[in-house]
N, C-alpha and C positions, 0 to 999 in steps of 0.2 A: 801522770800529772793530775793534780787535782782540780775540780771544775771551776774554779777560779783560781785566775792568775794575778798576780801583784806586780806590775811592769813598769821600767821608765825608758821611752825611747830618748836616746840623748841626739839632740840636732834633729830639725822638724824643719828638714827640706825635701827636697825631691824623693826624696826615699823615705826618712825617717817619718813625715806627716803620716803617707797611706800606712805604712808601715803602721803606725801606734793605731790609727785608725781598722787595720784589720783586724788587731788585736781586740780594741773594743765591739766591733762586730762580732765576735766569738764571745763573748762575754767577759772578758779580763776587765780589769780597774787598771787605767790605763793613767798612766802623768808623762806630758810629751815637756823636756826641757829645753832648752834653747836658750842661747847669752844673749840674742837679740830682744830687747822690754817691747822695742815696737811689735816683732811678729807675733811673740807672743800675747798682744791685746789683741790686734787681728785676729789671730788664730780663733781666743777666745770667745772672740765675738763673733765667730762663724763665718770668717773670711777666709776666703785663699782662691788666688789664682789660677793652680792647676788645674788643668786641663785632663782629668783622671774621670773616668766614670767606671761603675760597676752595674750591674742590675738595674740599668735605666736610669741612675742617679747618679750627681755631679758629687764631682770629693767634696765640695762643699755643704751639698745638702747631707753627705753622708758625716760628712764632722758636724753641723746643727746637732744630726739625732743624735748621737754619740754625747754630746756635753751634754742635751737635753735630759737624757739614758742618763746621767750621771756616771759614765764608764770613762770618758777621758777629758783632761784638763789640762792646760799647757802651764809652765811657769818657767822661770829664769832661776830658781831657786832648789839646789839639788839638796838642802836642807829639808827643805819642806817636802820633794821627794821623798827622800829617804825616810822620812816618819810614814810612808805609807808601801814601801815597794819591798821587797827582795831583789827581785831580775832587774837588770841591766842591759841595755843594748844599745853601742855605739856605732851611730852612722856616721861622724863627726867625718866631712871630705876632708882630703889632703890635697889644697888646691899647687899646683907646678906656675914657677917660676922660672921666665930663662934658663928654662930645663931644671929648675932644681926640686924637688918636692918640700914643701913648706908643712914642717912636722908642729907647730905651735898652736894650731885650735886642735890636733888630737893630745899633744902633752899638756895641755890648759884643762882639757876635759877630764884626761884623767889624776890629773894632780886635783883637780877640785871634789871630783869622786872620792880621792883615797881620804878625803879628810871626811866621807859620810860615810864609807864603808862598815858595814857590818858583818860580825861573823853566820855563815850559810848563805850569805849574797851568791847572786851569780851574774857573771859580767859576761858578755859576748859581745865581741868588734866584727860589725857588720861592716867594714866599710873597704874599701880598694886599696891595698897598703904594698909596702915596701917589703917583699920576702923577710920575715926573721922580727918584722913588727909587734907582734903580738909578747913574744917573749924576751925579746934584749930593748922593748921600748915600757910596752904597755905592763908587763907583768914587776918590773924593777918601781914603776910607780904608783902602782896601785898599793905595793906591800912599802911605800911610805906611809903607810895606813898603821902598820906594826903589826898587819895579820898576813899569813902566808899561802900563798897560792896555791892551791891544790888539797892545802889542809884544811885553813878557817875561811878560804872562801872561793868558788869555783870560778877557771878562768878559759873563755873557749874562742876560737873563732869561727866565722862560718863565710863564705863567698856570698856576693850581693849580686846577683845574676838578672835585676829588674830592670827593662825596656819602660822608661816612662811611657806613660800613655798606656798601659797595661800592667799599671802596677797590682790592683787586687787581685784581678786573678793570677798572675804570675806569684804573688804570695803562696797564693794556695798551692798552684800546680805544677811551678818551675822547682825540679832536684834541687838538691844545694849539697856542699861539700862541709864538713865540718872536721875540724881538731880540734882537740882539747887538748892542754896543759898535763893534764891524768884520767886515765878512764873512768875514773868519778866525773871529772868535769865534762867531758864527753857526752857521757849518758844524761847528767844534768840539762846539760846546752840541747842535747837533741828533745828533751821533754821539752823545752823552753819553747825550742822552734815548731816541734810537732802541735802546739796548742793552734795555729793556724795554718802551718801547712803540712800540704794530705799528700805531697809527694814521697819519692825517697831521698833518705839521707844518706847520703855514704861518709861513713870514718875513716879518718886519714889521719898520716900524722900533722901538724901545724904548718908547719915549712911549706908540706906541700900543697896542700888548699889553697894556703897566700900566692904560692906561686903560678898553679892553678888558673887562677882566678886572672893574673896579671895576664897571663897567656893566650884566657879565652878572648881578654879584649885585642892583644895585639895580633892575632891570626886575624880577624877580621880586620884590624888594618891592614896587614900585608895583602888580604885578599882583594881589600880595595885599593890599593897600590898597582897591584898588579891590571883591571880590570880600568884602571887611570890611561896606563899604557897602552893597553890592546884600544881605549878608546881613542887616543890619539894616531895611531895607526889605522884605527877606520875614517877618521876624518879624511886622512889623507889617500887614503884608495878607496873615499866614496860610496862607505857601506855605513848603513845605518845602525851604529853603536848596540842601542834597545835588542833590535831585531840579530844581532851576532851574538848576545847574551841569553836572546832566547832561546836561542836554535842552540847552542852550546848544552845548555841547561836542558835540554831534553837528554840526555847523558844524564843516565842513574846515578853514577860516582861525579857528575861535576854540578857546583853548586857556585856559582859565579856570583857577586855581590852586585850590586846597579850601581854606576860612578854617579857623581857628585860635583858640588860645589866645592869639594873638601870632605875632610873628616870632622865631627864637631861633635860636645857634648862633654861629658864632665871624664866619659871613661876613657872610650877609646884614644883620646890625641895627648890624654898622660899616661896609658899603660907604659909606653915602653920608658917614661921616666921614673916610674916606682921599680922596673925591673933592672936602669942602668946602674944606681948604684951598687948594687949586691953584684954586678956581673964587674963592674972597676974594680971592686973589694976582691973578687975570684978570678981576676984576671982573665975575662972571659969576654973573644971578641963579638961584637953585635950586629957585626955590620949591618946585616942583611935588614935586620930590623930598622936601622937609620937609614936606611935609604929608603925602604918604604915610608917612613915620617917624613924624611926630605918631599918625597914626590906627594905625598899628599898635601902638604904645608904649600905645594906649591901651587896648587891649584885655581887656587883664585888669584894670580898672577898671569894663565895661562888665558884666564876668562877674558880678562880684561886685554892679553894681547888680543886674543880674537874679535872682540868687541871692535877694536881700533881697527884692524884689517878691514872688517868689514865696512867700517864707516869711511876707512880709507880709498875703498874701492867706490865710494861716493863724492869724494871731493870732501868728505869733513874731516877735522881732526875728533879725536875724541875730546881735547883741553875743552873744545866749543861746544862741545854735545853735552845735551841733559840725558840720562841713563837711570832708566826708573829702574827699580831695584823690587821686584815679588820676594818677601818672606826673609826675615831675622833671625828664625829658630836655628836651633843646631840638628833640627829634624824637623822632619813632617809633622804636622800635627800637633808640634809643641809648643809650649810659650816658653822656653829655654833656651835664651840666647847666651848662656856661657858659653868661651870656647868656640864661637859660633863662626863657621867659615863665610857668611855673607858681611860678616863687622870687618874680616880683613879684605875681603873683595871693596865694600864701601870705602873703606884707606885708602887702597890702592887706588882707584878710581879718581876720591878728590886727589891725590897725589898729583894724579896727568893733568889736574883745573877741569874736569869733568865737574858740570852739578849732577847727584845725588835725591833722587827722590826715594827712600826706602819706603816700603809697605810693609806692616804684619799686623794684622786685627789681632792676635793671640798676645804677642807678646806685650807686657805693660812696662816695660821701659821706655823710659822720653829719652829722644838722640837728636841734636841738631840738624842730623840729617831723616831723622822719621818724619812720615806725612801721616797726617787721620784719613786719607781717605786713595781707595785706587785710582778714583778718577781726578787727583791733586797731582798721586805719581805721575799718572803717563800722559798728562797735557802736555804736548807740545812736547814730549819726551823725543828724541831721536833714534834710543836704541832701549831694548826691554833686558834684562838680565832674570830669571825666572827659577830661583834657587829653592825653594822650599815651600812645600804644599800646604795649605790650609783648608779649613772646609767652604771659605767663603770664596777660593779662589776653581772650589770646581763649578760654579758659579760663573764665570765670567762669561761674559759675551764677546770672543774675541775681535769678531769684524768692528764693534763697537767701539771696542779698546784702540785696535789699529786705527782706526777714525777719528780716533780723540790725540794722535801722536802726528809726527811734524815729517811729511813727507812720503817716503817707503823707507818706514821706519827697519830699523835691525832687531829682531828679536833671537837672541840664546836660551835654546828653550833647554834646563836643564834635568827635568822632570818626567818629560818624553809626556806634557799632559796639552801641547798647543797644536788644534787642528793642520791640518794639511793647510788646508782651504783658505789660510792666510796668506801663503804666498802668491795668494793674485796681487794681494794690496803691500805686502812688507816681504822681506828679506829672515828666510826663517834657517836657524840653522840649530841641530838638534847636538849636544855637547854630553 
């Protein structure tokens, strides 16, 4: 590959930003696209939300230098792109629907591409797809263009393997899986991705990468499905969930996952919806898979039984109870509340006439039930729900907190981060 690269990441989200952004870190000429005209002024104007740092610096200060560098620029305009790029790389998600996967912002992206394609392009779909996507979706409409894939212009895919909150260096140093279309496109795609990352690449054929890829996220549900289970069996014979995960995990060959509020986030709670249709198509039963969905989905129904036990074993209901709520993310440390299991726990909650005080300093979405501040949530709160870490919440002062709440309040601590030493003053039970 030559020492400059000419690139457009297409979609400048959670992936796609750092994404174009390491690219310009390496020296490429970078144009980030995006349909949305708001993010991209944002964008431009050196704004962004996430929560990404590399080498001591915030994604945002590292997108300032980048447009200052004159290496990357965002736009809505894949015209104006295309007068400066060759490579291509689509993150475009495939958000799920009532189980369905919703294919219209990837066939939007690439139908607007085919009409700027040029012969020697090369396209790579980074994104979380449906087995067989690349070639019976993406390749039939990009050669609406009138050029053909593999001859006048190179078409590949590669797995997106990135943990927000560790996206640059996971650019550099997480493997990644690639197919190509033809071993030109192949070899193409791996120079493409080699420009920033210094791991290995393995070739495979297309099919399997996609599928790959679908699998890596849905083991890790199952593994936290399972790990759901074992923690409700410790509830009930009195062992400390954390501490039976520990002591497991001392076992070379076992690697137990930490249970949750839920599963949450963009990947893992649609993998097994990009992998059901091709398995309906192949007549291929899943069960095992959906019932691990089943029991994670169900999670925060189980929070809120226990909530109510507990306040029941106090004379309250929960309809009458206020239940502050710690953290919106669909993880630690994120500002990414898609998908997010504390937004169905909140449902459910007002559901029973519970009020709702949620907290997350991370996340910038406004919710009727979000409060600006910890000590708005847990005034006179009754019971605490404690779902998702921040760094403002290792922080807390819990006697303080219990002090500012209504009685001997209930707290669900689901994090395994709330002192012993509270239950002189509250009701602590670790989930």
């Amino acid at each position: 590959m030559e020492n400059s690269l000419n690139i457009a990441v297409i979609g400048l989200g959670f992936i796609g930003l750092p994404l174009s952004l390491s690219y310009a870190r390496k020296g490429a000429n970078v144009v980030g696209i995006d349909v949305s005209e708001t993010l991209v002024k944002e964008i431009n104007e050196g704004k962004s939300h996430h929560l990404e740092y590399f080498e001591g610096k915030s994604l945002a200060q590292i997108l300032q230098e980048q447009i200052a560098a004159g290496r990357f620029t965002a736009t809505s305009s894949y015209e104006d792109a295309a007068t400066s790029v060759d490579n291509y790389i689509i993150t475009v998600g495939i958000p799920v629907k009532d189980g369905d996967p919703e294919m219209r912002y990837l066939t939007s992206a690439c139908e607007t591409l085919a009409g700027v394609l040029k012969k020697g392009d090369t396209i790579i779909l980074r994104s979380t797809v449906i087995p067989g996507t690349t070639e019976e979706l993406v390749r039939p409409l990009l050669e609406k263009s009138g050029l053909v894939a593999g001859e006048d212009f190179y078409l590949a895919y590669a797995s997106e393997r990135i943990a927000e909150g560790r996206a640059f260096e996971e650019f550099i140093h997480m493997p990644l899986a690639l197919g190509g279309i033809n071993e030109a496109s192949a070899r193409r795609a791996k120079d493409v991705l080699a420009f920033v990352t210094e791991a290995e690449v393995t070739i495979s054929d297309i099919k399997v990468v996609e599928t790959s890829k679908v699998i890596e996220n849905v083991q890790r549900d199952v593994n936290i499905a399972m790990v759901q289970q074992f923690a409700r069996f410790a509830e009930k014979a009195g062992i400390d969930t954390f501490e039976l995960i520990r002591v497991a995990n001392t076992h070379t060959r076992v690697n137990l996952l930490t249970p949750g509020p839920g599963v949450g986030g963009y990947c893992l709670p649609n993998a097994l919806y990009y992998l059901l249709p091709k398995a309906k198509e192949l007549g291929v039963d899943l069960h095992l898979l959906e019932t691990a969905r089943q029991i994670n989905d169900s999670v925060p129904k189980v929070l809120v039984q226990m909530a109510e036990a507990e306040l029941n074993k106090q004379g309250k209901t929960i309809g009458d109870s206020k239940v502050a709520v710690l953290g919106l993310a669909m993880k630690d440390f994120s500002n990414d509340d898609r998908i997010s299991p504390p937004h169905h726990l909140v449902q459910l909650l007002r559901e029973t006439g519970a009020t709702v005080a949620a907290y997350d300093p991370a996340v910038p979405s406004t919710y009727e039930y979000k409060v600006s501040s910890l000590q708005e949530a847990v005034k006179d709160a009754d019971a605490l729900i404690y779902v998702t870490v921040q760094e403002e919440f290792l922080e807390i002062d819990w006697n303080q907190t219990v002090a500012q709440m209504k009685g001997t309040p209930v707290i669900l601590d689901g994090k395994n981060r709330v002192p012993r030493s509270v239950e002189e003053k509250a009701v602590l039970v670790r989930i």
